[in-house]
C-alpha positions, 0 to 999 in steps of 0.5 A: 500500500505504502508503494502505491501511495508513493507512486500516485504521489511522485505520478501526481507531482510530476503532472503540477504545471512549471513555474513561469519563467522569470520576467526579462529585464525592465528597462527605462531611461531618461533625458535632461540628465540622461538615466538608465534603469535595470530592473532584473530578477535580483535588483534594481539598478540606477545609473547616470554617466559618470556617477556610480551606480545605484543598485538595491535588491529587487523589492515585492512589485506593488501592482498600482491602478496605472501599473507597478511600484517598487520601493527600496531605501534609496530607490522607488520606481513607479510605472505608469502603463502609458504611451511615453516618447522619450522627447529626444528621439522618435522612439515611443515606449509603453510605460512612463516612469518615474524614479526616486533616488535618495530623494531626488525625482528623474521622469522618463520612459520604459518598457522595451 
């Protein structure tokens, strides 16, 4: 009986679905000054021309009305679903975001 109970189990188990694969990275950008952000499966890294990046670990996202929140110590990260052109170029994203770092506020696009 035991063997039974334990096959029926490893048969079940073998049946769950797969996990999801992990989302690929997040990218946004800003002009006027010029920004990049990462967002990955591990952290969220900020990042200006000649400046150190910023990175902190990857928080749990907070799905907002308009899209996702991330809040760490240093930087918080709010995407908007919402057409966004970059201003500089003819490139159009999905997302506006804005970014918070250490307090300072960058506007910008992302999403592809």
């Amino acid at each position: 009986m035991k063997k039974m109970i334990s096959l029926a189990v490893a048969v079940t188990a073998s049946c769950a679905p797969l996990p999801p694969p992990p989302a690929p990275p997040y990218h946004a950008v800003g002009t006027e000054p010029f920004w990049n952000l990462l967002i990955d499966e591990r952290d969220l890294t900020f990042t200006q021309p000649d400046a150190q990046p910023i990175r902190q670990p990857r928080p749990k996202v907070i799905i907002g009305i308009a899209g996702e929140i991330y809040q760490t110590p240093r930087i918080n990260v709010n995407i908007v679903h919402g057409r966004c052109s970059d201003g500089m170029s003819d490139r159009t994203y999905p997302d506006k975001v804005q970014v918070t770092v250490d307090g300072k506020r960058f506007n910008g696009c992302g999403g592809l």
